[in-house]
PyMOL CGO cylinders between C-alpha atoms (Angstrom):
from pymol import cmd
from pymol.cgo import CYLINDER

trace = [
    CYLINDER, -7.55, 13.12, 26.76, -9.11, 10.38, 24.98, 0.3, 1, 1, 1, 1, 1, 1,
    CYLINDER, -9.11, 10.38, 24.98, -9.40, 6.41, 25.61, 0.3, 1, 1, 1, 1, 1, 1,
    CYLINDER, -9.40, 6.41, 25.61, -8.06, 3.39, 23.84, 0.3, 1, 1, 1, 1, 1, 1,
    CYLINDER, -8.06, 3.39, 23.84, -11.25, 3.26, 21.77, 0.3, 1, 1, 1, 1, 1, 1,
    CYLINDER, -11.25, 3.26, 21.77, -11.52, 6.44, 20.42, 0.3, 1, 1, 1, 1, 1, 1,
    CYLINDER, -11.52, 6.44, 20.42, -7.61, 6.53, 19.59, 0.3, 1, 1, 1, 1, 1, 1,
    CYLINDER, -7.61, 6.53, 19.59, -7.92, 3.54, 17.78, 0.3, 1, 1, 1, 1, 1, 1,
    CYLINDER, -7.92, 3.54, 17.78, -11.18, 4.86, 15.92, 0.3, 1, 1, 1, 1, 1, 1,
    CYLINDER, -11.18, 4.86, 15.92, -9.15, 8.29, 15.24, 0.3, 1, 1, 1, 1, 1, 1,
    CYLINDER, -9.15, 8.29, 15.24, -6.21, 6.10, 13.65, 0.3, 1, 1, 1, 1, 1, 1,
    CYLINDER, -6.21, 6.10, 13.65, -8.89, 4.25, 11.20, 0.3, 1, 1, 1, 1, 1, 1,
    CYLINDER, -8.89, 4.25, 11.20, -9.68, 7.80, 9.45, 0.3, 1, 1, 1, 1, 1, 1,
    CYLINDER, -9.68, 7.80, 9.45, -6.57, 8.34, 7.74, 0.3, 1, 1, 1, 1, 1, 1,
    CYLINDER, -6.57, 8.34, 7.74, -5.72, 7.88, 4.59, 0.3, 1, 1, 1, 1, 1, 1,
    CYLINDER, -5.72, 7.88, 4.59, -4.96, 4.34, 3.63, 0.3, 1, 1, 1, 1, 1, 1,
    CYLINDER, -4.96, 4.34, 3.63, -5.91, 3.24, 6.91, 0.3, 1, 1, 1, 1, 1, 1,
    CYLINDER, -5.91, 3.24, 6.91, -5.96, -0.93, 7.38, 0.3, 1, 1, 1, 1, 1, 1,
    CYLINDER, -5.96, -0.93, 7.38, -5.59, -1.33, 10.70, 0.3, 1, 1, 1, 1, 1, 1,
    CYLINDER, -5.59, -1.33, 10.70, -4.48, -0.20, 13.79, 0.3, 1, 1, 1, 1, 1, 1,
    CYLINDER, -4.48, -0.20, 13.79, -3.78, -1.00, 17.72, 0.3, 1, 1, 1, 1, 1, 1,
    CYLINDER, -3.78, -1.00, 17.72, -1.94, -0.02, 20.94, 0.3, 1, 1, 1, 1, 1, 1,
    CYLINDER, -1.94, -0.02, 20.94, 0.35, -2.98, 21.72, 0.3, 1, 1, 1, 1, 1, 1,
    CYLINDER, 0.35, -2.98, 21.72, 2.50, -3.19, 25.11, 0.3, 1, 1, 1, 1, 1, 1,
    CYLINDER, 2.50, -3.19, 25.11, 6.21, -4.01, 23.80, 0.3, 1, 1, 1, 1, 1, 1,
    CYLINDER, 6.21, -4.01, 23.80, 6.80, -5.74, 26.72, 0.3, 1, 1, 1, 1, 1, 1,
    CYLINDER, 6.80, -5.74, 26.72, 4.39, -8.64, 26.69, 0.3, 1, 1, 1, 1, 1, 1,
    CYLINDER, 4.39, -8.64, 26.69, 3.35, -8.27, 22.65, 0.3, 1, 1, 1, 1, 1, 1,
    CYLINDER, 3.35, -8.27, 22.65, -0.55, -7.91, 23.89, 0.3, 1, 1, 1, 1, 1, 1,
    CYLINDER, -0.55, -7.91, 23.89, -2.23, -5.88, 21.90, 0.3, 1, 1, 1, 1, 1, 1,
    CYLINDER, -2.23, -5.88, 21.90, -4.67, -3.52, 24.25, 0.3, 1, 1, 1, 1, 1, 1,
    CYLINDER, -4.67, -3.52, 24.25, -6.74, -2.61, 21.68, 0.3, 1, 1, 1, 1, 1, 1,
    CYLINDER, -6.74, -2.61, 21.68, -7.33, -3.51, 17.75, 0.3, 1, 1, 1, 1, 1, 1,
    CYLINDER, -7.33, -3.51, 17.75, -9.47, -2.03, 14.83, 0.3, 1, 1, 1, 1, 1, 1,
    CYLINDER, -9.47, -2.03, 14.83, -9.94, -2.98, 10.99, 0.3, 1, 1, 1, 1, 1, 1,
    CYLINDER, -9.94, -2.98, 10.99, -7.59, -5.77, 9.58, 0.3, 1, 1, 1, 1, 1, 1,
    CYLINDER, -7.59, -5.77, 9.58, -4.32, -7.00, 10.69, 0.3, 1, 1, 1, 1, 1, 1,
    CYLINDER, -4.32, -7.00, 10.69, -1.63, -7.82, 8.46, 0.3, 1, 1, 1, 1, 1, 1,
    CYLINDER, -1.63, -7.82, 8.46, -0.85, -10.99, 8.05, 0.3, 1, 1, 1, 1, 1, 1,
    CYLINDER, -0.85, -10.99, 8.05, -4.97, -11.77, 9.20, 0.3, 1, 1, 1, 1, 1, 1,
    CYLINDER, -4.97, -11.77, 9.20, -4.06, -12.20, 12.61, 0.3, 1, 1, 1, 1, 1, 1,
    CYLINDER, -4.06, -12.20, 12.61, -4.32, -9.34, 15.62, 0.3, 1, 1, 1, 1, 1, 1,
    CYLINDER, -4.32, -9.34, 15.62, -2.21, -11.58, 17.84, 0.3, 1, 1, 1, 1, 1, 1,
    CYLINDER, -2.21, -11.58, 17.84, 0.34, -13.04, 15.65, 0.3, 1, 1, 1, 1, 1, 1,
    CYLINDER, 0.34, -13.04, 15.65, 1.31, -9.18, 14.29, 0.3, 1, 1, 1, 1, 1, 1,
    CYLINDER, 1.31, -9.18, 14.29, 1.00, -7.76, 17.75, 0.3, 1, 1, 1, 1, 1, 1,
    CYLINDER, 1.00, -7.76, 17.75, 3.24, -10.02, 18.65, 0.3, 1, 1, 1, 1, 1, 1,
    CYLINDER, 3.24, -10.02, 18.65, 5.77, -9.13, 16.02, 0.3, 1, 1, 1, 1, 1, 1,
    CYLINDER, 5.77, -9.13, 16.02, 5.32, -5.63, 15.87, 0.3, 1, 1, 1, 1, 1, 1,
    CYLINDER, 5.32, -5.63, 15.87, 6.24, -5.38, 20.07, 0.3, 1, 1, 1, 1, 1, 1,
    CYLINDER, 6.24, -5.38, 20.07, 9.28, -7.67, 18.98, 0.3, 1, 1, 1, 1, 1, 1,
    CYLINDER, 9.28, -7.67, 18.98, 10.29, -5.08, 16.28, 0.3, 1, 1, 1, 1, 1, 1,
    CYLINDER, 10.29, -5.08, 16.28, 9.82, -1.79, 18.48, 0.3, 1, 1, 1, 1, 1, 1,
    CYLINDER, 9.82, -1.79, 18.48, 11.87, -3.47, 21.93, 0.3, 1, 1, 1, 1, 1, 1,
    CYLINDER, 11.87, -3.47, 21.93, 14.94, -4.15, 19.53, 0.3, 1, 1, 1, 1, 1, 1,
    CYLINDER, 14.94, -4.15, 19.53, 14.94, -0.53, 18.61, 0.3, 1, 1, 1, 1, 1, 1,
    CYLINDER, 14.94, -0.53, 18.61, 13.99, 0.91, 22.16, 0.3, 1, 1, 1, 1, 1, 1,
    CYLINDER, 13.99, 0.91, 22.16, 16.54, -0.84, 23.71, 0.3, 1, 1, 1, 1, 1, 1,
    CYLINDER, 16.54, -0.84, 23.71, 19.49, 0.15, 21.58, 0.3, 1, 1, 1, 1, 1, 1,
    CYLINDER, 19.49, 0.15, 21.58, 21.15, 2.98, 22.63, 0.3, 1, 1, 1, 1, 1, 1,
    CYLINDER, 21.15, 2.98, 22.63, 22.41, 3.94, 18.68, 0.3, 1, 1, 1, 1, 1, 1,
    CYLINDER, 22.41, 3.94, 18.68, 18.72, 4.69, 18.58, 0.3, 1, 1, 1, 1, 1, 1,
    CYLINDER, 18.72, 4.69, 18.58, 18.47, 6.95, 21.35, 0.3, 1, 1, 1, 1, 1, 1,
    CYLINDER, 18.47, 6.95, 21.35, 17.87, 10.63, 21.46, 0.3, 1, 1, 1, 1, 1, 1,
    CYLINDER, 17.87, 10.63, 21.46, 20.86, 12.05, 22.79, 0.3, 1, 1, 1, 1, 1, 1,
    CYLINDER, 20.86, 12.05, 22.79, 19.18, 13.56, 25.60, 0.3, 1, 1, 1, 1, 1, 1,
    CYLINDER, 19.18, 13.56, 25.60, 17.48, 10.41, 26.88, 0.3, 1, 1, 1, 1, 1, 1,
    CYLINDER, 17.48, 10.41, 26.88, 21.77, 9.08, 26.84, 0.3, 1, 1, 1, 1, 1, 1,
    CYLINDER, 21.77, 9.08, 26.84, 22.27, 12.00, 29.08, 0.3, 1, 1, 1, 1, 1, 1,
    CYLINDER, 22.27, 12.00, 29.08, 19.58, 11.40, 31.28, 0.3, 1, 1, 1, 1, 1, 1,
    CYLINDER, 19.58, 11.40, 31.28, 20.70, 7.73, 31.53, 0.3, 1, 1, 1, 1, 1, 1,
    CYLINDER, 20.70, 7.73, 31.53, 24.37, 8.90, 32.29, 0.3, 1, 1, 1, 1, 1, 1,
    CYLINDER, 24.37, 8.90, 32.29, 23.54, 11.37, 34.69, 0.3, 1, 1, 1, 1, 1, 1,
    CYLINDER, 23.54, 11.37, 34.69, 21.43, 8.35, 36.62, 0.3, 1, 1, 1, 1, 1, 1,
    CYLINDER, 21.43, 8.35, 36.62, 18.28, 10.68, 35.46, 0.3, 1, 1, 1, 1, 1, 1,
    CYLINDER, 18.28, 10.68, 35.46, 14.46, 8.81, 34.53, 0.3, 1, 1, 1, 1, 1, 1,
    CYLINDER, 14.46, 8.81, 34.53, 13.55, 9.86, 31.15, 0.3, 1, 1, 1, 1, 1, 1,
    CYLINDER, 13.55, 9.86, 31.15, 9.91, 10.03, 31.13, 0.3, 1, 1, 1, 1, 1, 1,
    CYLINDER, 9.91, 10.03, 31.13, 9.50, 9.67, 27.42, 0.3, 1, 1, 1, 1, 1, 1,
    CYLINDER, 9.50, 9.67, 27.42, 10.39, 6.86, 25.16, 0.3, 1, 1, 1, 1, 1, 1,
    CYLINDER, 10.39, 6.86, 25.16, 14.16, 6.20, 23.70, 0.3, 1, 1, 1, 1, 1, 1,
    CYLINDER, 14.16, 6.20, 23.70, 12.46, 6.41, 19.99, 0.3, 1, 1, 1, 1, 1, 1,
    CYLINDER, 12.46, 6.41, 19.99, 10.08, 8.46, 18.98, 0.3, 1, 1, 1, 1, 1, 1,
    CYLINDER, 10.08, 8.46, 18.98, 8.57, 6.09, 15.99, 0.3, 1, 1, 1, 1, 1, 1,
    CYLINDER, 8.57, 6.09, 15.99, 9.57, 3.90, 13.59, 0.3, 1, 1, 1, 1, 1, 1,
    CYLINDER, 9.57, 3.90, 13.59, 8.07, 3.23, 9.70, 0.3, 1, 1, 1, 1, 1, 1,
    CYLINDER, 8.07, 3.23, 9.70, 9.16, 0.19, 7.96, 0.3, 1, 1, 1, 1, 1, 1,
    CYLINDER, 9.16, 0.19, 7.96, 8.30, 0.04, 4.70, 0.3, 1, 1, 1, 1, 1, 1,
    CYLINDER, 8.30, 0.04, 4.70, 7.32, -2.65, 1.93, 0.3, 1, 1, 1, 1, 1, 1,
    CYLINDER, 7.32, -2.65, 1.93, 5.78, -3.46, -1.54, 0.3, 1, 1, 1, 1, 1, 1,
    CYLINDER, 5.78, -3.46, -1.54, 2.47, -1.87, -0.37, 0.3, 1, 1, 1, 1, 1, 1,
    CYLINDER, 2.47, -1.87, -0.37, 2.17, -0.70, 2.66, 0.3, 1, 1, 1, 1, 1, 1,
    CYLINDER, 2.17, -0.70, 2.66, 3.82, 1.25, 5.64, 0.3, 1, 1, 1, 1, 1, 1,
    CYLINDER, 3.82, 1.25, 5.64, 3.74, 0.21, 9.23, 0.3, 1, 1, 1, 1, 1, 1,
    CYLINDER, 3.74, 0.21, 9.23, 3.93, 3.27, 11.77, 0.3, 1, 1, 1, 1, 1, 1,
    CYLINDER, 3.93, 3.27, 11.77, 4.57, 2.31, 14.98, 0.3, 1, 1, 1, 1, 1, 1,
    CYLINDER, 4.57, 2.31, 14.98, 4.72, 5.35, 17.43, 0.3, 1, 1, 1, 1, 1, 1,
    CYLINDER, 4.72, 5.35, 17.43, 5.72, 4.94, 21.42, 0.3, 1, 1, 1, 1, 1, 1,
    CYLINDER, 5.72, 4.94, 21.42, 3.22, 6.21, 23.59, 0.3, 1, 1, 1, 1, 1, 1,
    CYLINDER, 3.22, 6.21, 23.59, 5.05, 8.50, 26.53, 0.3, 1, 1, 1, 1, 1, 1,
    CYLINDER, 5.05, 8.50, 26.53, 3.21, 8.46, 30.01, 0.3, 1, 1, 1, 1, 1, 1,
    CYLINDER, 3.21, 8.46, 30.01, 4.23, 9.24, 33.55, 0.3, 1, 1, 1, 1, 1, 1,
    CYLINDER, 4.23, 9.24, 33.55, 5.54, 5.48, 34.30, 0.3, 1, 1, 1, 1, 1, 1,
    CYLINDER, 5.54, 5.48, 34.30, 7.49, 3.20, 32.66, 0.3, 1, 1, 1, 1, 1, 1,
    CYLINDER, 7.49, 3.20, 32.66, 6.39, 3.31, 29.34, 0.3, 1, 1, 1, 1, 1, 1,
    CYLINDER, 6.39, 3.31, 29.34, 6.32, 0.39, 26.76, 0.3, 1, 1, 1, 1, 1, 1,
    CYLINDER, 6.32, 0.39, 26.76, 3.34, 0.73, 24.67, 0.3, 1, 1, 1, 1, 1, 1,
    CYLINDER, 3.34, 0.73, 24.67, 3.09, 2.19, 20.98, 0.3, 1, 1, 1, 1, 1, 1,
    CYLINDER, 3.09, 2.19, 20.98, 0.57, 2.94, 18.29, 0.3, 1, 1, 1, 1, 1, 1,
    CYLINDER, 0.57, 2.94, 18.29, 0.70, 0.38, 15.53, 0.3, 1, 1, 1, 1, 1, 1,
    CYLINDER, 0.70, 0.38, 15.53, -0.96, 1.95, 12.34, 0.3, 1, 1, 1, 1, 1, 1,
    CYLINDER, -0.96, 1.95, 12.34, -1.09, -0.20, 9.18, 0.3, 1, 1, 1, 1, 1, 1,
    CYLINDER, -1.09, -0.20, 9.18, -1.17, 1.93, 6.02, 0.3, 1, 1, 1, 1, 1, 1,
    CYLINDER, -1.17, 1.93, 6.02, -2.18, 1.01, 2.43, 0.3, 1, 1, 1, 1, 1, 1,
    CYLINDER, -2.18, 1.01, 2.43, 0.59, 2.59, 0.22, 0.3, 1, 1, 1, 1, 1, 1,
    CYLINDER, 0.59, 2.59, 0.22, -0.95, 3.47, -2.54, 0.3, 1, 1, 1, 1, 1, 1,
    CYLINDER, -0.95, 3.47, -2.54, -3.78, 5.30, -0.49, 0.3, 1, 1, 1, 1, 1, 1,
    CYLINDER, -3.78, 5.30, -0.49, -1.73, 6.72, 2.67, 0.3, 1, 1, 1, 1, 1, 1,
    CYLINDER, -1.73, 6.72, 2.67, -0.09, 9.34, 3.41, 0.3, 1, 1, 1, 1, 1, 1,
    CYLINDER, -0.09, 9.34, 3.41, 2.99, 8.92, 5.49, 0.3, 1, 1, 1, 1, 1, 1,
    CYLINDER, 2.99, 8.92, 5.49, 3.90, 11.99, 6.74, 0.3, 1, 1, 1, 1, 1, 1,
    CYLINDER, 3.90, 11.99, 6.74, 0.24, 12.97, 7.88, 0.3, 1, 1, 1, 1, 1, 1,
    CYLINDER, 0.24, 12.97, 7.88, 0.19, 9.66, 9.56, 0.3, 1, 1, 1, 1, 1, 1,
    CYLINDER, 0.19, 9.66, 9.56, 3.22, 10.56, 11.51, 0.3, 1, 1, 1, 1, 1, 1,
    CYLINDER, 3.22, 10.56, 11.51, 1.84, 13.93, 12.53, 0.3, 1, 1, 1, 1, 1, 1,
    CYLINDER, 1.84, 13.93, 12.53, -1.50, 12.42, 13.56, 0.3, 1, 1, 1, 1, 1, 1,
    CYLINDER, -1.50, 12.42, 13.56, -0.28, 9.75, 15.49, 0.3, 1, 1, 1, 1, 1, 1,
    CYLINDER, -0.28, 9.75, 15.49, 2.35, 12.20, 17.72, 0.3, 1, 1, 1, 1, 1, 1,
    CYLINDER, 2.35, 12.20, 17.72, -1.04, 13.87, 18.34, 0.3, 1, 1, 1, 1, 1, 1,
    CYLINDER, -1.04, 13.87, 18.34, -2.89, 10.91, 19.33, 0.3, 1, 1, 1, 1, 1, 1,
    CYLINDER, -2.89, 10.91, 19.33, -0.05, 9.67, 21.40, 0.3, 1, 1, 1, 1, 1, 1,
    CYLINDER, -0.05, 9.67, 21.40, -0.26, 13.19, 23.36, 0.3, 1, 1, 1, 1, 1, 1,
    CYLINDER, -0.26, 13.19, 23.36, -3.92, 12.62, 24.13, 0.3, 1, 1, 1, 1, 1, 1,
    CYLINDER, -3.92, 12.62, 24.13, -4.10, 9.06, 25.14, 0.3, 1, 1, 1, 1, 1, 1,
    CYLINDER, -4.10, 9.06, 25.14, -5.10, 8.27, 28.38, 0.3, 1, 1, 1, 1, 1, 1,
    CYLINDER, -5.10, 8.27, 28.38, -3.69, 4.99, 29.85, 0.3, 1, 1, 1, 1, 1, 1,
    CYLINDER, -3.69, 4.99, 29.85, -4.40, 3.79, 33.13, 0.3, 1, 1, 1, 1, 1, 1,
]
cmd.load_cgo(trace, "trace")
């Protein structure tokens, strides 16, 4: 298990790292922060980043099918609807990866990644991991 700290800190080593934090989707607070934000402004792209991942955790098209049968069946599911989601520009990749816990969970990683430096696919596998191992609460 490991902190908000050293998950952030763990997020900043890979490749193409620019910045990273652990934003509630709920409020847009980010809990955490490291290295730049894009746009310059830890906040402002907290902010949008929680208003990004509650659009796609809160459509069911989006949904694994067995969190829809756990809905149907009146069931909790104690992991998140999505597993991640990348969006993609000119130069970089945002990674934003939902956190599961054992309550109602609405927080994800956000990892910033420099394109031309990062490695998208590693920074998928590495932030599952770090999900796994974060402590919260």
């Amino acid at each position: 298990m490991q902190g908000i700290d050293e998950c952030l800190l763990e997020a900043m080593r890979l490749p193409g790292a620019r910045g990273a934090a652990l934003v509630d989707w709920t409020s847009g607070l980010a809990l955490g922060a490291v290295g730049e934000a894009p746009g310059g402004d830890q906040e402002a792209a907290a902010a949008e980043a929680a208003e990004l991942a509650r659009l796609a955790a809160e459509q069911r098209a989006f949904a694994s099918e067995s969190s829809r049968a756990a809905e149907a069946g009146g069931a909790q599911e104690p992991d998140p609807p999505v597993e991640d989601l990348i969006l993609s520009n000119g130069d970089s990749y945002h990674v934003l990866r939902f956190v599961p816990t054992s309550f109602d969970s609405s927080v994800f990683l956000h990892l910033w990644l420099a394109r031309a430096e990062g490695n998208l696919a590693l920074a998928r596998i590495r932030l599952g991991e770090m999900a796994g191992r974060l402590e919260l609460g």
